[in-house]
N, C-alpha and C positions, 0 to 999 in steps of 0.2 A: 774808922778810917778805911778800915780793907774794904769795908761793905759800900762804900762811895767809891773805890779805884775798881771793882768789880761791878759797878752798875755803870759805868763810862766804860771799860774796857769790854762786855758783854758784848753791845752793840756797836762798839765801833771795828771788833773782831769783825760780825755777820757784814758791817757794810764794808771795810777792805775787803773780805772774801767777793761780797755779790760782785765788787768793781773789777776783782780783778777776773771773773768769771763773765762778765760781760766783754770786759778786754779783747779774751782770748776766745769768746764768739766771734765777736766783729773781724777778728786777725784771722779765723776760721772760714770765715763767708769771705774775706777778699782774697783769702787763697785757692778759697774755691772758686771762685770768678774768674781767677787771674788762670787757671787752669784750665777752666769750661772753656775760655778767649783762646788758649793757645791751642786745646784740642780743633778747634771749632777752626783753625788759620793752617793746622796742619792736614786736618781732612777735606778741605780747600786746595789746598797745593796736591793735596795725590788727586782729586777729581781732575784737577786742572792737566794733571801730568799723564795720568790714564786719559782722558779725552785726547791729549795732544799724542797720542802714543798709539793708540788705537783707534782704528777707523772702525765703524759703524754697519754695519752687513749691508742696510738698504744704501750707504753711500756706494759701497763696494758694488753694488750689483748696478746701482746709474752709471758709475766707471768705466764695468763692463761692456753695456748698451753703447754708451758712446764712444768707445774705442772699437767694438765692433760695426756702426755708423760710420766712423771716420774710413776704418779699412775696407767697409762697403764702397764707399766714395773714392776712394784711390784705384780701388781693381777697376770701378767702373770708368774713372777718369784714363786710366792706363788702357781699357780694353778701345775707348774713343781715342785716345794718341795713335793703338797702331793701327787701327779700322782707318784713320786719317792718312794715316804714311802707305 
């Protein structure tokens, strides 16, 4: 009798263990997902917020050209107002 409740309880031990070993893989991998997603939405938000925060040297330097352009065009427009008067 022991020798039959020892050949069912043998293998039904290994396959509760594999199951619940597979379990807590799968729970493993969707937390590492669920992770990898939220890294991956928060290194998103600071690109997003360093772009929006920081301007770019070559934009900085066309800024410069056309604000110097524009005060080119006002001295010259002022120098023809009083050369007019």
């Amino acid at each position: 009798m022991n020798e039959h409740f020892f050949q069912f309880l043998i293998p039904a031990s290994g396959l509760i263990s594999g199951l619940i070993g597979t379990y807590v893989g799968l729970q493993n991998r969707a937390l590492l997902a669920e992770v990898r997603k939220e890294l991956a939405e928060l290194e998103n938000r600071i690109i997003t917020r360093i772009n929006g925060t920081y301007v770019r040297s070559g934009e900085c330097k066309l800024r410069e050209e056309l604000v110097h352009e524009r005060l080119a065009e006002l001295a010259a427009e002022l120098k023809r107002n009083a050369a007019g008067n």
